[in-house]
C-alpha positions as CSV (number, residue, x, y, z in Angstrom):
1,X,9.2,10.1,-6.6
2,X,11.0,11.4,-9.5
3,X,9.3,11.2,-13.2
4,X,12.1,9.2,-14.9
5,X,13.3,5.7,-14.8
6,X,14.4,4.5,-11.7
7,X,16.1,0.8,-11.3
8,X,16.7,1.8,-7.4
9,X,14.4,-0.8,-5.4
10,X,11.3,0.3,-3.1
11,X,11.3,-0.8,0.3
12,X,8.0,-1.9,1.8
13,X,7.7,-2.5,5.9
14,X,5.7,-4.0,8.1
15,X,3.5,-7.4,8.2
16,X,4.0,-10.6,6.3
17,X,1.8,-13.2,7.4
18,X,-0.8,-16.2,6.5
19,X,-4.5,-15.2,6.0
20,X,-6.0,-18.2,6.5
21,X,-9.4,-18.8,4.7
22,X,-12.1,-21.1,4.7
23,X,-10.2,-22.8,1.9
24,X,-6.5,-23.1,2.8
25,X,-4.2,-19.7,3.4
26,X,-2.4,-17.6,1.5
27,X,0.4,-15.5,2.0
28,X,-0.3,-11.6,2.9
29,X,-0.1,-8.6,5.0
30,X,-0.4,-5.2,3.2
31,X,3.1,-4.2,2.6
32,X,4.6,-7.6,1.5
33,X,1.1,-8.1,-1.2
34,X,2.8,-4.4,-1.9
35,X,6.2,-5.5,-2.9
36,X,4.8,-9.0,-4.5
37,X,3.4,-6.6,-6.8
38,X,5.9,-4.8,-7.6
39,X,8.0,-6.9,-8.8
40,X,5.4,-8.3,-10.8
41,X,5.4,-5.4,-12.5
42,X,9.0,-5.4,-13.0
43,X,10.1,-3.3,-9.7
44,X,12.6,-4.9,-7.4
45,X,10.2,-4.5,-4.7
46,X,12.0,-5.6,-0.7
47,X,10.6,-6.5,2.0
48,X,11.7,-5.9,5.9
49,X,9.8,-8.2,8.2
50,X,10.5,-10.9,10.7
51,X,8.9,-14.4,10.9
52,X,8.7,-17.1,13.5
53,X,11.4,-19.8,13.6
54,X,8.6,-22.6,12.6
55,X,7.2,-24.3,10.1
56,X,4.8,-21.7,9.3
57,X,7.6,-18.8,9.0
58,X,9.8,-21.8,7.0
59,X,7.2,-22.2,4.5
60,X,6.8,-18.4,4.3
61,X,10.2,-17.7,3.3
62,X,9.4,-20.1,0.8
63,X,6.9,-18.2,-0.8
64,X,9.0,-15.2,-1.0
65,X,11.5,-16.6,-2.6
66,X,9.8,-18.0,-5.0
67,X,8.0,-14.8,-5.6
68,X,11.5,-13.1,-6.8
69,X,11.4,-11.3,-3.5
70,X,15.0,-11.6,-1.2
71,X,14.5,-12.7,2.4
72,X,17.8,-11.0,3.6
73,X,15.9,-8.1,5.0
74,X,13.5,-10.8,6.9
75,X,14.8,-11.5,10.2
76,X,13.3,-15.0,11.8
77,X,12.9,-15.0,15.6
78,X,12.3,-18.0,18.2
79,X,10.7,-15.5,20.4
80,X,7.3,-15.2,18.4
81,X,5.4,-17.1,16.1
82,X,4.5,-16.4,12.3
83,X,1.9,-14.0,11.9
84,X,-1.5,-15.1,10.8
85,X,-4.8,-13.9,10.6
86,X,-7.9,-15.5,10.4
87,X,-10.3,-14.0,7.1
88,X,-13.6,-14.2,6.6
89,X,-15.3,-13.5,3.1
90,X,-18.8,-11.6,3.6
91,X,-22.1,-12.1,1.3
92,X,-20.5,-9.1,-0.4
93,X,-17.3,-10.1,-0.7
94,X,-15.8,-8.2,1.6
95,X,-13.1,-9.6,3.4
96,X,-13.0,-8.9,7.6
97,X,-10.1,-10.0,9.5
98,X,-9.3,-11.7,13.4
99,X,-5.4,-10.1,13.7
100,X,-3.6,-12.5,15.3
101,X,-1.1,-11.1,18.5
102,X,1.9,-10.8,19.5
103,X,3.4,-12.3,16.5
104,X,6.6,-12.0,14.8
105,X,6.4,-9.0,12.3
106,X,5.4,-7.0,15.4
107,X,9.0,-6.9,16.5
108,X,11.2,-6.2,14.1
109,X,14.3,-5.3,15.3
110,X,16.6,-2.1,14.4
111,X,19.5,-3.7,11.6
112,X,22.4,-1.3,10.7
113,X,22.3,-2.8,7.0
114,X,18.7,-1.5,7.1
115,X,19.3,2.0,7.1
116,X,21.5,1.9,3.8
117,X,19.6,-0.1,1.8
118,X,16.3,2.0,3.0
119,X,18.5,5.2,2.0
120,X,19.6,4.3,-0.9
121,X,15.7,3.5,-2.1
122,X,13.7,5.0,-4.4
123,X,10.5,4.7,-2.2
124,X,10.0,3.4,1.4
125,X,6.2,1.8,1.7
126,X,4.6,1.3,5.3
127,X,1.3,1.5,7.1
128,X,-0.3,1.7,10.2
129,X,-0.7,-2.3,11.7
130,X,2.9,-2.7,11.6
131,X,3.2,0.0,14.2
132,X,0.8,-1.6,16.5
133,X,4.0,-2.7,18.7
134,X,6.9,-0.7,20.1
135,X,9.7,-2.4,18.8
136,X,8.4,-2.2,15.3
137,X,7.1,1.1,15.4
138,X,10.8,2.5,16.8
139,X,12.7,0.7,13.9
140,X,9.8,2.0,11.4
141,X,10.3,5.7,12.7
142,X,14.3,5.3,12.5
143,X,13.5,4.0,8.7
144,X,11.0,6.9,8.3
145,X,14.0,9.5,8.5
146,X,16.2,8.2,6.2
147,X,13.7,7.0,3.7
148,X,14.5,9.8,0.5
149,X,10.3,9.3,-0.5
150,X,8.1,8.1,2.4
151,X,4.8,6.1,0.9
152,X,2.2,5.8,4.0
153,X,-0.8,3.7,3.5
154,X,-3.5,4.3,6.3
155,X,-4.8,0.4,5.8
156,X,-6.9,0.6,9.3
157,X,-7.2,-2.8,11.0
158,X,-9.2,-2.1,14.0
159,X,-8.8,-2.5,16.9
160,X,-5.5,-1.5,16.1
161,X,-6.0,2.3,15.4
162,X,-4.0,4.8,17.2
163,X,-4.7,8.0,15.9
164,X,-1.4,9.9,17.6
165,X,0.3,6.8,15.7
166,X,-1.6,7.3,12.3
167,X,-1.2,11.5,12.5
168,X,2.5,11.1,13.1
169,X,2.8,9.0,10.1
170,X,0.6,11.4,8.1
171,X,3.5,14.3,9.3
172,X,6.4,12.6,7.9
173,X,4.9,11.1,5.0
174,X,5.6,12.2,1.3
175,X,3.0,10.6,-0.4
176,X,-0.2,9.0,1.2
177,X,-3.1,6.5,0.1
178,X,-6.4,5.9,2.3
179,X,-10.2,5.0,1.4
180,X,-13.3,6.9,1.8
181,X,-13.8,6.0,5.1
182,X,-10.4,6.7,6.3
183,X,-10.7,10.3,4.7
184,X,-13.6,10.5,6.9
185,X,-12.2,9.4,10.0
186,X,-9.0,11.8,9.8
187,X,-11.6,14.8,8.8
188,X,-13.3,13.8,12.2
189,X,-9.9,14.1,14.4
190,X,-8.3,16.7,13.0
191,X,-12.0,18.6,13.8
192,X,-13.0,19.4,10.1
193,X,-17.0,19.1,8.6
194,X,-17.2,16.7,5.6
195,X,-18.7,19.2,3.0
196,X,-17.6,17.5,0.1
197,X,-14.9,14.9,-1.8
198,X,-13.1,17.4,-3.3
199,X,-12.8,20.0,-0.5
200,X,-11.9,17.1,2.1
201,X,-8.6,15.4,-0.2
202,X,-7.7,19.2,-0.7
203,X,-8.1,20.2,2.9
204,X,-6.3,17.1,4.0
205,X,-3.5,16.8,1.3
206,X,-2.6,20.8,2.8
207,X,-2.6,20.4,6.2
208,X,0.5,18.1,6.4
209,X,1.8,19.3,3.2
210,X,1.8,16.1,1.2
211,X,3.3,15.8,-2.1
212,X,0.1,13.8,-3.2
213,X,-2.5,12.4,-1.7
214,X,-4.9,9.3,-3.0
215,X,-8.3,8.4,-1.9
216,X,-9.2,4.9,-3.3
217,X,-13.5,4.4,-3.9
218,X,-14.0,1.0,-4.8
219,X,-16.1,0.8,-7.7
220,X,-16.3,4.6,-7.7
221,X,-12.5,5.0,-9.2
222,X,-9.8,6.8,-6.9
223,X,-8.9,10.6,-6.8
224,X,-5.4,12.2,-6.7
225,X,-4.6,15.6,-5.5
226,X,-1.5,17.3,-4.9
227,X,-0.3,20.9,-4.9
228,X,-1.0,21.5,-8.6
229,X,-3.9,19.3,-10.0
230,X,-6.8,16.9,-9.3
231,X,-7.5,14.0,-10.4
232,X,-10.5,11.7,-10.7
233,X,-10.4,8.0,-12.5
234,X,-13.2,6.1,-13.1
235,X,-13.4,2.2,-12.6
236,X,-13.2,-0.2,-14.6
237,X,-16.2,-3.3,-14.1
238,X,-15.1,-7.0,-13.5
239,X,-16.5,-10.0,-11.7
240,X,-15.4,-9.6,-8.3
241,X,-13.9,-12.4,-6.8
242,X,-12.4,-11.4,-4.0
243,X,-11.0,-7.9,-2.6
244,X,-8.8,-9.2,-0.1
245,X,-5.0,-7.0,-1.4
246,X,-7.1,-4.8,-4.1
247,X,-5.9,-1.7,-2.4
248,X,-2.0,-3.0,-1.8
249,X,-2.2,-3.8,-5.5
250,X,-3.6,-0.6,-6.7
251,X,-0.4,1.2,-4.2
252,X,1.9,-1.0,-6.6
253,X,0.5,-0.1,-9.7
254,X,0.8,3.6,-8.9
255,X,4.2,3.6,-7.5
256,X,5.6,0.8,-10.6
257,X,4.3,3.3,-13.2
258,X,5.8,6.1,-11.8
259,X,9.1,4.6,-11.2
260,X,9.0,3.5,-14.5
261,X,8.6,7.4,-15.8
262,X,4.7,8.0,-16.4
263,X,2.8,10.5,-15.8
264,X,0.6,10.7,-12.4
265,X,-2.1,10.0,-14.4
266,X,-1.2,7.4,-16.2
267,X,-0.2,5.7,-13.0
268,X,-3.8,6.2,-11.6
269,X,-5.2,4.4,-14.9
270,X,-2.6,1.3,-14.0
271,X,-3.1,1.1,-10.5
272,X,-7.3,1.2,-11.0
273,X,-6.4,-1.7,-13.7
274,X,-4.2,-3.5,-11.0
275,X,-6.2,-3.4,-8.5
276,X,-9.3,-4.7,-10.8
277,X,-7.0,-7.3,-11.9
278,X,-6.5,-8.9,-8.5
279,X,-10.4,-8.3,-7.2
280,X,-11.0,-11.0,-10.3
281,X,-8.5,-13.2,-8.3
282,X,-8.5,-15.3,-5.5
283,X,-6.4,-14.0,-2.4
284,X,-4.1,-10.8,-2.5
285,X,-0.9,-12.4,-4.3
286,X,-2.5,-14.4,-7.2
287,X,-0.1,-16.4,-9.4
288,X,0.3,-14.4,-12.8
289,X,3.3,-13.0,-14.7
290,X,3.6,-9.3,-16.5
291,X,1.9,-11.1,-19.7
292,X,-1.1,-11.9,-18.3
293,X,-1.6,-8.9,-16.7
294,X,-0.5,-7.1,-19.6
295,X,-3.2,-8.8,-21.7
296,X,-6.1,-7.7,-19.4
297,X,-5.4,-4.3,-19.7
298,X,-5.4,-4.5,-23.2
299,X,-8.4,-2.5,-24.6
300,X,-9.3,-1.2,-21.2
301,X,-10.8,2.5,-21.2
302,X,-10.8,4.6,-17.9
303,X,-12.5,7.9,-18.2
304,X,-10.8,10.2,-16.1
305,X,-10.8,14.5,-15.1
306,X,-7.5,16.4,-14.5
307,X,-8.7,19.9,-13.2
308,X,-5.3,22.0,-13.0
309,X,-5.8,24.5,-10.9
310,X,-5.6,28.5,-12.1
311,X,-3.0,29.0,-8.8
312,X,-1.3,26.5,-7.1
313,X,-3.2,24.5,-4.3
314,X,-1.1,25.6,-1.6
């Protein structure tokens, strides 16, 4: 993705769905809480997805409209129901999901129009659940090699890890975002000893030649690291409500403040403030405008380290 302003819009594909909650549901599914975000941020984020022809997938459509978001990329199938998944909330907060299947989103058909509107992008966003069915997966890998800058979140949702599927993706991708654990999980198949942080993003990040690669911590901050610096960003402390979409809102912080021209690190700093942001909300696609956001990161410091290296980190 190109430092300068870019009005071109970023494609996200995959999963839109309800989580349903003790308390009601909400919309999700990683890349659409992706694209929501986005265009909060004032990025015409898309969306290519399918829904059920039912009430549920009615009242979806719905929602995305009414987020700002066009449903021409959304195809609607009588095949299938609406995606849903059931979410529990821990002690912790932690959020741990029952994946509904088959479901709609998990055949998404190949469109012709597709392929020029995912060429003509600025970004193309995926992840690894929306894979989890043939269909899908072949439309996603047609996307995958037209897309001019490929965005792969890991986003594991077991039982629904392949990891021929997951180091495919990792091949192709340009730019890719996973957590800790995921970091540790790819060291683990690709055969490689956790010695430390630092060593493992670098290690990975070279391996498939990424253009950059982020490891999200949690309260710990997030690292980025591509083939000339390294960056570490502290986090910033809030009242955790929930962290259900803190990680698809951190993505679309990053990728908005880079689309709009900033620096990597500066897009770090936003995406750490985004994704607080949403933890001290309720579900993964809170109500708010650019304002309110705005108005929360007002005053808020994040200490960070760039280490640029003395040769480039091959």
């Amino acid at each position: 993705m190109k430092n300068n302003m870019n009005t071109k819009p970023i494609i996200c594909f995959g999963e839109i769905l309800w989580d349903i909650f003790p308390s009601g549901k909400k919309i999700g599914g990683a890349p659409f809480n992706v694209a929501y975000h986005l265009n909060k941020m004032g990025i015409d984020g898309r969306m290519i997805s399918c829904v059920g022809n039912d009430e549920l997938g009615r009242e979806l459509l719905t929602k995305v409209k009414e987020s700002s978001i066009p449903i021409d990329e959304c195809q609607i199938t009588d095949k299938y129901d609406t995606g849903t998944v059931i979410a529990e909330i821990d002690k912790n907060n932690e959020a741990h999901y029952t994946i509904v299947e088959p479901v709609a989103w998990d055949f998404i058909e190949w469109k012709d129009e597709y392929e020029n509107l995912v060429k003509n992008s600025q970004g193309f966003v995926f992840g690894s659940l929306g894979s989890r069915n043939n269909l899908s997966k072949s439309t996603l890998l047609r996307l995958i090699e037209v897309a001019p800058y490929k965005v792969f979140d890991i986003n594991l949702r077991p039982p629904y890890i392949s990891q021929e599927s997951i180091i495919e993706f990792m091949k192709k991708a340009d730019l890719v975002k996973m957590n800790k654990a995921e970091l540790r999980l790819l060291l683990e198949w690709l055969g490689k000893e956790y010695t430390s942080e630092e060593e493992a993003v670098k290690y990975v990040r070279k391996n498939f030649s990424l253009d950059g690669l982020i490891v999200t911590k949690g309260s710990k901050g997030a690292v980025y690291c591509d083939q000339y610096q390294y960056i570490y960003s502290e986090a910033i402390q809030v009242e955790i409500k929930d962290t259900v979409g803190s990680g698809d809102s951190f993505l679309a912080g990053f990728l908005a403040k880079r689309a709009q021209g900033f620096s990597i690190l500066d897009s770090i700093k936003e995406a750490i403030v985004l994704g607080a942001f949403i933890t001290n909300h309720i579900g993964a696609c809170p109500v708010y405008d650019l304002e309110e956001f705005q108005k929360f990161r007002k005053n808020k410091s994040i200490k960070s380290n760039t280490f640029v290296e003395d040769q480039t980190i091959n």
